[in-house]
N, C-alpha and C positions, 0 to 999 in steps of 0.2 A: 313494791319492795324488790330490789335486787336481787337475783338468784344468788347462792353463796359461792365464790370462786372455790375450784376442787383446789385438794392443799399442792402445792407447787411440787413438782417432781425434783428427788435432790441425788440421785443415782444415775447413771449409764451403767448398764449394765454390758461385757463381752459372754462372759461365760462365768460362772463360777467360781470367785475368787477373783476375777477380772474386772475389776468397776471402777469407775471416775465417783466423785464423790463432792457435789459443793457444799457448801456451809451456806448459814444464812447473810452474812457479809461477805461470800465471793469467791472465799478462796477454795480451791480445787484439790482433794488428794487422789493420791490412785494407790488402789492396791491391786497386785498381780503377783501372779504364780506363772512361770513362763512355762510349766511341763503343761499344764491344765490348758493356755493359750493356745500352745503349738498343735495341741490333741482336737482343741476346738476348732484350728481352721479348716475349710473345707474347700478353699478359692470359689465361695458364692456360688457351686456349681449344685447347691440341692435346694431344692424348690420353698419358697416361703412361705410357715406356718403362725399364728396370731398365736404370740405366746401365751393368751392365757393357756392353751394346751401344749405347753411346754409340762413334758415331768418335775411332780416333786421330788426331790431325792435328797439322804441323808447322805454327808460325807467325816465319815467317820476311820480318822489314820489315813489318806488320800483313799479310801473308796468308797466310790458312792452307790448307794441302794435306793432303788426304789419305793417311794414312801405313799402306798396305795391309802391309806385314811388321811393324812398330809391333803394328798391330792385330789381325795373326792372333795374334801373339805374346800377349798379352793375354789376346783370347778364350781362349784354350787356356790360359792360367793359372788361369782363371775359370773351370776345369772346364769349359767348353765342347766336348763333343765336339771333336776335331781334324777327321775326317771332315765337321761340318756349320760348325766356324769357315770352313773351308775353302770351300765353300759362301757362305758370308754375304758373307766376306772377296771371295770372286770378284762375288757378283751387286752389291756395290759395286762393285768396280773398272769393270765391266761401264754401269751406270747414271750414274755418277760422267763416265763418257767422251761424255755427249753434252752439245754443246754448252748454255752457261750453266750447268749443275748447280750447283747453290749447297749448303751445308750450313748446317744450322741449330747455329751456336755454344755456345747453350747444351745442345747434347744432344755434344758433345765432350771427349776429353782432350787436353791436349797433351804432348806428346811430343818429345825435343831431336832436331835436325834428322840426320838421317845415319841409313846405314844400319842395321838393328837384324836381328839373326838370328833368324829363325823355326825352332823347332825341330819337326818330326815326326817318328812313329816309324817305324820302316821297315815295319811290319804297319797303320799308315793308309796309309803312301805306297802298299803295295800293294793297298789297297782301292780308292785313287783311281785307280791306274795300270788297275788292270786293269777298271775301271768309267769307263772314260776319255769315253765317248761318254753314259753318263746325268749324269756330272758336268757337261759341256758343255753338257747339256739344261736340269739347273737354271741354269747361268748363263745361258744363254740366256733361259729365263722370266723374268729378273730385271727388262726394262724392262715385259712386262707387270705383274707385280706391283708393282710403283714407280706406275703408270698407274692401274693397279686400287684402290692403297694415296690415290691422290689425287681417284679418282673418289668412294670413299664417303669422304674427308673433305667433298667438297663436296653429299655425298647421305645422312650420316649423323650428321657431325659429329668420325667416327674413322679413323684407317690402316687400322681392321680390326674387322670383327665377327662370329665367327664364327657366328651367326644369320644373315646374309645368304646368299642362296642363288646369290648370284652366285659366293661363293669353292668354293661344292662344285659347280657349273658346270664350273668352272676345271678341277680336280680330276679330275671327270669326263671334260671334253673331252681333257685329258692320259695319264690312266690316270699323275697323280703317283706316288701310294702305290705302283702297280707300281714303277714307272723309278727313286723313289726307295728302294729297297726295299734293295738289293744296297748300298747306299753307305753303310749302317748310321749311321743319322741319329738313330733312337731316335725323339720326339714331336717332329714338325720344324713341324708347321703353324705356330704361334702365333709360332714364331721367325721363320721366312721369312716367312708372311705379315706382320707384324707387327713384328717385330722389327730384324730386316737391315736394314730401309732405311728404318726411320722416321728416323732421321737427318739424311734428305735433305730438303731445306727443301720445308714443309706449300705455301706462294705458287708454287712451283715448280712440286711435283707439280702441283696442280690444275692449275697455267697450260697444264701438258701436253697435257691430259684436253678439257679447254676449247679449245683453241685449233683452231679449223677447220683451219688446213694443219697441222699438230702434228709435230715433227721423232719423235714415235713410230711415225706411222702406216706401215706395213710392216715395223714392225720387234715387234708387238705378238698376241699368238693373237687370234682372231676374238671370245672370249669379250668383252674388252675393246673387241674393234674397232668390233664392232658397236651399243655403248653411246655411242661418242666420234662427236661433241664432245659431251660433257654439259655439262649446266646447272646451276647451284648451285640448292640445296632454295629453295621459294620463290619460283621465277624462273620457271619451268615455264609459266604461261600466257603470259608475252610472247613467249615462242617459238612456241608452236602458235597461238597468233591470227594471227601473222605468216603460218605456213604455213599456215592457211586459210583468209584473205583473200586470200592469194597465189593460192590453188586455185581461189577465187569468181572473182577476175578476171581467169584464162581461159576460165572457163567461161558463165562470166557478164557479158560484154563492156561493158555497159550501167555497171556498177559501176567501171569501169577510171579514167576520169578523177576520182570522187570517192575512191577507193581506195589511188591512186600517193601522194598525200602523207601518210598515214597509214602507209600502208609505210613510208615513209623514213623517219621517225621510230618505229614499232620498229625499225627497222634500227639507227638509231644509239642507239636504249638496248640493244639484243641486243650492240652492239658497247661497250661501255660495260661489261655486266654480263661481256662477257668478257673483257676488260682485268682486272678485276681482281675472279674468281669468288668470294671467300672476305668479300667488302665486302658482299656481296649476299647472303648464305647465312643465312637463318632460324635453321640450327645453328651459325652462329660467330656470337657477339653484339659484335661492334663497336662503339665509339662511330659508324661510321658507316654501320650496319647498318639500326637503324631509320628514316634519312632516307631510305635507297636503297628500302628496301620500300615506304614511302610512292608512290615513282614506280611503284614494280610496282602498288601499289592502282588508281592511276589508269585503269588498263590494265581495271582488270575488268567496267567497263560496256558497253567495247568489245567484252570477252572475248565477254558473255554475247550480245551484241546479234549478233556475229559467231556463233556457236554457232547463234543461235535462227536465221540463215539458212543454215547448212550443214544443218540439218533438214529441210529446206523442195527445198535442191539438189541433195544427197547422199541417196545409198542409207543406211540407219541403218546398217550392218556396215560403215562406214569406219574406220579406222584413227582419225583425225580426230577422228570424236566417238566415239572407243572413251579417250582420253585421259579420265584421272581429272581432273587440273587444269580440263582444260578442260570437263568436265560439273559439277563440285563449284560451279566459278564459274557458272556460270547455273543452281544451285536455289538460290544466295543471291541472285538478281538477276534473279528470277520477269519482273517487267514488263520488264523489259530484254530478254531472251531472249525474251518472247512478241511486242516491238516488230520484232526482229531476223525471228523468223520470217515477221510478216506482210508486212517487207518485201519478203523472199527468193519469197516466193509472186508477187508483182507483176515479178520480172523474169523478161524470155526469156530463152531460150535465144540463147546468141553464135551469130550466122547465121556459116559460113564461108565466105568471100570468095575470089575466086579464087586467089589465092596463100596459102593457108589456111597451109600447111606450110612455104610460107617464112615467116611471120609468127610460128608458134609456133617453130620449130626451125632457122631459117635460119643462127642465129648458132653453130649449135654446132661447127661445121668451122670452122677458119682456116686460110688457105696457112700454112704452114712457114717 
């Protein structure tokens, strides 16, 4: 006997409110909402997820919400383990709860508003119950991995690769594969990493990862911590020029009045390239991607010329000039970098003056 053909797909879906639609004799409608379109495109530039882990979400007066029983319901329809829907569905809700969290529209379903009954079986509930304290553990990872999932978009181009040695770090630092062991997940990386929370809008994450006070930081494992604030691919030398002309003029006192104005303006392109990291990113190509890199270029004669004087100031085993960006830019920028050094040779050393240590450090205490 013939298997039975699955029923015929009668939807295209865009995004939400955005669908083609045929009929069973042919004909084709479309309904659209062009604010909901325009918000969905993305120019193909973030990485492809299998919608069944697209969010469910309720849109109720044009806003949509997140519909965490909708959505376990679902995954678990979808053959999704119950045990790691369970999981997903949590490190959503968990990531979902800090302020701003946006979702990205076109990776959602929707779903009618009210409540929906999530069914599990009473042999997962007893896997979760009595594994109460690892389950808490992965939701708890979840705004690292959100963090993590936005740091290599803006240092890779994707949520996740599992070539990167930062996710088997992660890994490591946790002893996951142990904690997640007992909770019977099955092949959980590519989900969790990857999957669960790509959802969550690509502008966001990064803004997270980027942003110097970052409503993550204490709430994030070290793995992650100690990487933020990142910089989008590309961007890398206007930051370390900043912090080593910074480093020349204290040590180098002589430098300080030609110094101060050129600081402040990397300051306001550093502050620029973090407003809005994903503009600036060699691996997202933008329509305004190649104008923003143009202003990085400008930077690298600076870069080099700064480099060829931290040679000259610094011990070679600095951190400093241990940076790839910033040694790559002065061997394409030979005379620059050998202008740079012989500068660096002609200044002294900052004489320190009697109040040496209130001058470097005075401001760092304030009354309360």
């Amino acid at each position: 006997m013939a298997a039975a053909l699955p029923p015929p797909v009668t939807q295209l879906v865009f995004a939400q409110g955005c669908h083609f639609t045929r009929a069973v004799a042919g004909s084709v409608t479309i309904s659209w909402d062009n604010g909901i379109a325009v918000a969905a495109v993305k120019g193909a530039s973030v990485d492809y997820v299998d919608p069944l882990y697209y969010m469910s979400v309720t849109n109720f007066n044009n806003e949509v919400s997140y519909s965490a029983t909708h959505d376990l319901a679902r995954l678990i329809a979808g053959n999704v383990r119950p045990t790691l829907a369970m999981v997903i569905v949590g490190m959503r809700r968990v990531c979902l709860s800090f302020e701003g969290a946006t979702i990205n529209i076109a990776e959602t379903h929707t779903v009618p508003v009210g409540v929906n009954d999530s069914t599990i079986s009473e042999d997962d509930w007893r896997i979760l119950t009595t594994n109460a304290i690892p389950y808490k553990f992965l939701l708890d990872l979840g705004a690292t991995i959100m963090g993590m999932n936005g740091l290599s978009l803006m240092l890779k181009g994707h949520n996740y690769l599992d070539s990167d040695s930062m996710w088997d770090r992660l890994e490591s630092a946790t002893d996951l594969s142990t904690v997640a062991a007992p909770l019977a997940l099955g092949d959980y990386a590519d989900v969790i990493f990857h999957d669960a929370l790509h959802a969550i809008d690509a502008e966001w994450k990064v803004g997270l990862v980027a942003n110097v006070t970052s409503p993550l930081l204490g709430h994030v494992n070290g793995v992650l911590l100690k990487r933020m604030p990142g910089v989008p691919a590309g961007t890398t030398l206007v930051f370390v020029t900043h912090a080593a002309l910074t480093e020349l003029m204290l040590v180098r006192g002589a430098v300080k009045t030609q110094a101060e104005p050129i600081l402040e303006g990397l300051a306001a392109l550093q502050a620029r390239i973090r407003a809005s990291p994903l503009d600036w990113c060699t691996v997202f190509q933008r329509a305004v991607t190649a104008r923003n890199l143009a202003e990085v270029v400008k930077v690298e004669p600076l870069g080099a010329f700064v480099y060829g004087m931290c040679t000259k100031v610094f011990e070679k085993k600095v951190s400093l000039l241990k940076s790839a960006a910033f040694k790559n830019n002065s061997q394409r920028h030979v005379g620059m970098t050998k202008l740079g050094a012989e500068f660096g040779e002609t200044l002294a050393a900052a004489e320190l003056g009697e109040n040496a240590l209130g001058d470097l450090f005075g401001n760092l205490f304030t009354a309360a």
